[in-house]
ChimeraX commands (.cxc) that place a marker at each C-alpha (Angstrom):
marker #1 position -3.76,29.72,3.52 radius 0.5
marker #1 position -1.19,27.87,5.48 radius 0.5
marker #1 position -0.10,24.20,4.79 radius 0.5
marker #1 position 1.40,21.75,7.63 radius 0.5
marker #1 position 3.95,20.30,4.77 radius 0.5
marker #1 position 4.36,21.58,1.36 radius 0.5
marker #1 position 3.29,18.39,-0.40 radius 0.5
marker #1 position -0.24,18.90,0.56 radius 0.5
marker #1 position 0.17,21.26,-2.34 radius 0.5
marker #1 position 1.36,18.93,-4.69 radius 0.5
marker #1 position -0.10,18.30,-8.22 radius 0.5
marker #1 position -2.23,15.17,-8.29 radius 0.5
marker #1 position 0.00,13.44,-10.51 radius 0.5
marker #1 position 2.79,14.07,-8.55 radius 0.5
marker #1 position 1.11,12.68,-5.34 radius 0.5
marker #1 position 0.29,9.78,-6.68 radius 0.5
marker #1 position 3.68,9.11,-8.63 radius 0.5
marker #1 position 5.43,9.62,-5.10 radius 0.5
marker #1 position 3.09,7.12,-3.80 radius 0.5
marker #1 position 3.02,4.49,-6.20 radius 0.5
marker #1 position 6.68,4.36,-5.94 radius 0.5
marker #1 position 6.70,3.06,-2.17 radius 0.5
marker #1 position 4.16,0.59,-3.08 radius 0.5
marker #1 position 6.22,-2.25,-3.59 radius 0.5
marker #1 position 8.31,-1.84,-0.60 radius 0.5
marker #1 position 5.17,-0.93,1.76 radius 0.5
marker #1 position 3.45,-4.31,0.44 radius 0.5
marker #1 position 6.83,-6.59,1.02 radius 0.5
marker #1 position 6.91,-5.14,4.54 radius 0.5
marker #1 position 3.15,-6.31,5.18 radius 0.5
marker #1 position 3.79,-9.73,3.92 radius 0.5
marker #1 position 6.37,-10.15,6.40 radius 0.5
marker #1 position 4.18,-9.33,9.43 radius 0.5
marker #1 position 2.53,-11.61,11.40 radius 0.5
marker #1 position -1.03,-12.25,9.83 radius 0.5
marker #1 position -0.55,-10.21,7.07 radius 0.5
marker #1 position 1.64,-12.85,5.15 radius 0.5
marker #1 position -0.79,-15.43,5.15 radius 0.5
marker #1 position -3.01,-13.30,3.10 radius 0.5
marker #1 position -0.39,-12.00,0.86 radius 0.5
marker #1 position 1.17,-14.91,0.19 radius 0.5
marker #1 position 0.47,-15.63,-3.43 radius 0.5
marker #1 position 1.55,-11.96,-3.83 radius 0.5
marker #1 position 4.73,-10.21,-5.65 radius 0.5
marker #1 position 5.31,-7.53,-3.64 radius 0.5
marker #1 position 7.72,-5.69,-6.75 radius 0.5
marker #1 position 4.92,-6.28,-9.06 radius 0.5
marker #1 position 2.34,-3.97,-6.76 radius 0.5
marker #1 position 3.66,-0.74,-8.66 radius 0.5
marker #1 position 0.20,1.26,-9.54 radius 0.5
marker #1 position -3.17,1.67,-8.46 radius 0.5
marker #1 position -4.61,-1.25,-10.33 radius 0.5
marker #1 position -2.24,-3.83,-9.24 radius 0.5
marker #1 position -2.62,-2.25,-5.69 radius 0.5
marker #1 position -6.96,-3.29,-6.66 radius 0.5
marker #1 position -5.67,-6.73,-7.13 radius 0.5
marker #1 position -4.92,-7.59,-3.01 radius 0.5
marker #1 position -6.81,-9.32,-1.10 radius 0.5
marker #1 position -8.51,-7.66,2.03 radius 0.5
marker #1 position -8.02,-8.86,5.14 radius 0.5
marker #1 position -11.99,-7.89,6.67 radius 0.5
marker #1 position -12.09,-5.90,10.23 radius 0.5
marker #1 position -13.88,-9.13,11.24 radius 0.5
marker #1 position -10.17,-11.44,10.62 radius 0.5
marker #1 position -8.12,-7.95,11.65 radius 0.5
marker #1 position -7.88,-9.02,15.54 radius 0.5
marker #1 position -6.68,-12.85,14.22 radius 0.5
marker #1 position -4.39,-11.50,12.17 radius 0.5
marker link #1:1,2 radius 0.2
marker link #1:2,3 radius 0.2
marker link #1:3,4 radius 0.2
marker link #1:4,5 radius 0.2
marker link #1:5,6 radius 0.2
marker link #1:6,7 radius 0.2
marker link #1:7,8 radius 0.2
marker link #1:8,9 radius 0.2
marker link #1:9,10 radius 0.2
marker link #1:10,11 radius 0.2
marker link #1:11,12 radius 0.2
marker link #1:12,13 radius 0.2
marker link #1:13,14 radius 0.2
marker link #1:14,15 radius 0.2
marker link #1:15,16 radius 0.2
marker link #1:16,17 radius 0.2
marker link #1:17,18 radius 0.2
marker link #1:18,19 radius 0.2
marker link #1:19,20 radius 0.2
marker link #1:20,21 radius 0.2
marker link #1:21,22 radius 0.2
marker link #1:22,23 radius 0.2
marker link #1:23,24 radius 0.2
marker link #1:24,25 radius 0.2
marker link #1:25,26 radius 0.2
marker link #1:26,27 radius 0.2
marker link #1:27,28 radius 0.2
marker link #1:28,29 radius 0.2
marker link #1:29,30 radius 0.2
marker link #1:30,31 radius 0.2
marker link #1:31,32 radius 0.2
marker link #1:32,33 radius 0.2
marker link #1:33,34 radius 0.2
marker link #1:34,35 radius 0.2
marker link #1:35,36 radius 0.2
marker link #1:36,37 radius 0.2
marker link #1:37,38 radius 0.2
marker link #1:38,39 radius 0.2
marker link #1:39,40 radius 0.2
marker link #1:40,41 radius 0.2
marker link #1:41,42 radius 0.2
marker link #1:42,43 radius 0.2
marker link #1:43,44 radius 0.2
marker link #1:44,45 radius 0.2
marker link #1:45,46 radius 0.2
marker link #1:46,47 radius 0.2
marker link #1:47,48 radius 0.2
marker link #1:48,49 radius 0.2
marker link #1:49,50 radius 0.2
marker link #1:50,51 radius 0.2
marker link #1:51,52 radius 0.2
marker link #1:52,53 radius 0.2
marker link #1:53,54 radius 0.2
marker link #1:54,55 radius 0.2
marker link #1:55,56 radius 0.2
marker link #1:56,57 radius 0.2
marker link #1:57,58 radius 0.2
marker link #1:58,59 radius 0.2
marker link #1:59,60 radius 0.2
marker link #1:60,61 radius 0.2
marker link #1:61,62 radius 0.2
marker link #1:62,63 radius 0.2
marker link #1:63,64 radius 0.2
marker link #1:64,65 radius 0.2
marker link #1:65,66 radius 0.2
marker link #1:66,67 radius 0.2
marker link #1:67,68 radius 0.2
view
């Protein structure tokens, strides 16, 4: 079977610790767009560093996406 990139292959523990690890940064960049800061405000971007504190965001709804 043939694979577009090698990590598709990777262990599930693996994928997720790669992952996890650009959390923080992804969620810093998203406070600083337009919209998205609003809703992220009372966030701390370097404390979004696993999949439960990554639960804890708020969602902005598809209905408040095009205001955002």
């Amino acid at each position: 079977m043939s694979f577009f990139d090698e990590r598709e292959t990777r262990d599930v523990a693996e994928r997720e610790a790669s992952l996890t690890e650009c959390l923080a940064d992804l969620v810093a960049r998203a406070k600083a767009l337009p919209g998205y800061g609003e809703s992220l405000a009372g966030v701390a971007a370097e404390e979004i560093t696993s999949r439960e504190a990554l639960a804890t965001l708020p969602v902005l709804r598809k209905a408040k996406l095009g205001a955002a």
